[in-house]
Every structure is written in structure tokens, then in C-alpha cells.
N, C-alpha and C positions, 0 to 999 in steps of 0.2 A: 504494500500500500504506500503513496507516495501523496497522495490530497486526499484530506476529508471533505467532503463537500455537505450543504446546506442539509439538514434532517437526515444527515448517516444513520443515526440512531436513534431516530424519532419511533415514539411507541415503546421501548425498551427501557420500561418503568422498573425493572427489577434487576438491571445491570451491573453487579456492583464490582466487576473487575473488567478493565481492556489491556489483554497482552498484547504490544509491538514487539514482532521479531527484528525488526530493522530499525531505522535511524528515525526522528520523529517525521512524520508526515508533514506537509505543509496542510493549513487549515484555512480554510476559504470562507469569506463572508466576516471573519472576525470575531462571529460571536458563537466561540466554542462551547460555554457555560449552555448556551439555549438548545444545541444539538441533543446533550443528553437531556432528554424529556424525565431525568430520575432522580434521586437521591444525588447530594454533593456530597456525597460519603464515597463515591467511584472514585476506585485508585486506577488510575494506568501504570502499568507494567512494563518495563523495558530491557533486553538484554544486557551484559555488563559489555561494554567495547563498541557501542550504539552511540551516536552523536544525536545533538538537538534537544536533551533533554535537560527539565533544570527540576528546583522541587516543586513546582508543578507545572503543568500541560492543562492548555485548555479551559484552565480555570477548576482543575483535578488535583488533588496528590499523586506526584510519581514514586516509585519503589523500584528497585533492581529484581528484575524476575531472575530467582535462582533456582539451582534445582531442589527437589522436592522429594523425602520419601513418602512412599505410600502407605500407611500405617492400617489404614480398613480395606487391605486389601488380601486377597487368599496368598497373595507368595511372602506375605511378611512374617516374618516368626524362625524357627527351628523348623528344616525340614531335613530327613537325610541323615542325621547329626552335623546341618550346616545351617550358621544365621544366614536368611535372604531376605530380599525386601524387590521393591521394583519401586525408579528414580524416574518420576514423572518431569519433566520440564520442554523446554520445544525442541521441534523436531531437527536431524543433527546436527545440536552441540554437545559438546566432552561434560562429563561431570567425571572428576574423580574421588572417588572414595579414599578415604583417610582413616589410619588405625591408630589407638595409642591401648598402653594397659595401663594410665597413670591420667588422670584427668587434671594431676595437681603440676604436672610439667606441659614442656609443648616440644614433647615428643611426639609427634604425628608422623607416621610411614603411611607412603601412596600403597596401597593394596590391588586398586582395580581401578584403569580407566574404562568407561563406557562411553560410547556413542549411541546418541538415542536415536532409534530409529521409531518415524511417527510419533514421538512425544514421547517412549518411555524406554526403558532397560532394565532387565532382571540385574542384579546384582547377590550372587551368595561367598561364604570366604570357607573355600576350604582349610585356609589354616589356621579358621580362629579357635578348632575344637584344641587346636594347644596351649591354649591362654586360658587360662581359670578366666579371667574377667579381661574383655574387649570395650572400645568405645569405637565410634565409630563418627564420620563428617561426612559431607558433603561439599565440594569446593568446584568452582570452575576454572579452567587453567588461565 
């Protein structure tokens, strides 16, 4: 998307997040506040290395869209005798996963890069069954 134009999102009373994958859009007409017909509680979202953005858009709050585990979802947990989860955010960029067994230093080791393919990636660690206690991140490169 590259221009928002007049009533993009007219009707869309219950909107309360817009992710841009790319750099901000130009916005046409000037009066972006009137486009969303909803709540001023809508955050826009934007990738991190995205240009045009400030702390807010549009007359919005922006936020860095990062990646994301999936907690309510069937791959998260112990399966196998392995922790796995799946890393929702958009479609391919890098998330990498990060390990420590110490939360009180910042010992983090990269464990697993994935590339999300359509918005998400399984992620599990076969080596965490050797750690009595794992922590685990998500970070973008």
C-alpha cells in the first residue's frame, strides 16, 4: 500500500489495530482522524527498518509490530518431550529465538532463526530437554 485515500476505512467501527508491512503510506485528503469511522484507541502497527513513521500516524498511536508467540494455540506447550510454540508476525520476516537459563544475567544464545512463511513458524528446541529451566525471546534481526 503506498496512498490511503478518502473513506479507506469507513464502516470499520471495530478496528482496533492496522499493520503496515512497508514504509508509511502517503494519506490523501489530510484528514486521516475522519477515515477511521472508530475508536481513537486504533494503534497502527509498523515493521522495525520501515521509514515514515513517528509516534503517531494519522492522528493514531504507532507501535513496532514485532513478533509474537502464540500462547492459545494447539503447538504451544511440551510436545514430544520438546517446548514448541508457533511465532505469528508478517509474512517473511526473520524472528529469532533466544535462550538463556538465568533471567538475572543477559546471557541470551540464538537457538532458532525462522522465517515466517504466510505470517507464522513453528518453533520447538530440541535441546532444551537439557536445561532443568529454559527462558526463552523473541527478537528481530
Amino acid at each position: 500500500m503506498t496512498n490511503i485515500v478518502e473513506r479507506a476505512f469507513g464502516g470499520c467501527r471495530n478496528l482496533g489495530f492496522a499493520y503496515f508491512s512497508g514504509n508509511a503510506p502517503v494519506i490523501e485528503f489530510d484528514w486521516f482522524p475522519k477515515l477511521y469511522d472508530f475508536d481513537a484507541s486504533t494503534i497502527n502497527y509498523y515493521l522495525p527498518g520501515t521509514t515514515g513513521w513517528g509516534e503517531e500516524y494519522g492522528g493514531r498511536p504507532t507501535a513496532v509490530w514485532l513478533p509474537t508467540v502464540l500462547t492459545d494455540d494447539s503447538e504451544f506447550g511440551v510436545q514430544n518431550g520438546q517446548l514448541g510454540f508457533t511465532i505469528s508476525w508478517a509474512s517473511d520476516q526473520v524472528a529469532i529465538v533466544d535462550a538463556t537459563s538465568n533471567l538475572t544475567t543477559s546471557d541470551w544464545s540464538p537457538v532458532s532463526t525462522n522465517t515466517l512463511i504466510d505470517g507464522s513458524s513453528h518453533f520447538s528446541d530440541p535441546g532444551g530437554k537439557n536445561h532443568p529451566t529454559r527462558f526463552y525471546r523473541l527478537r528481530s534481526p
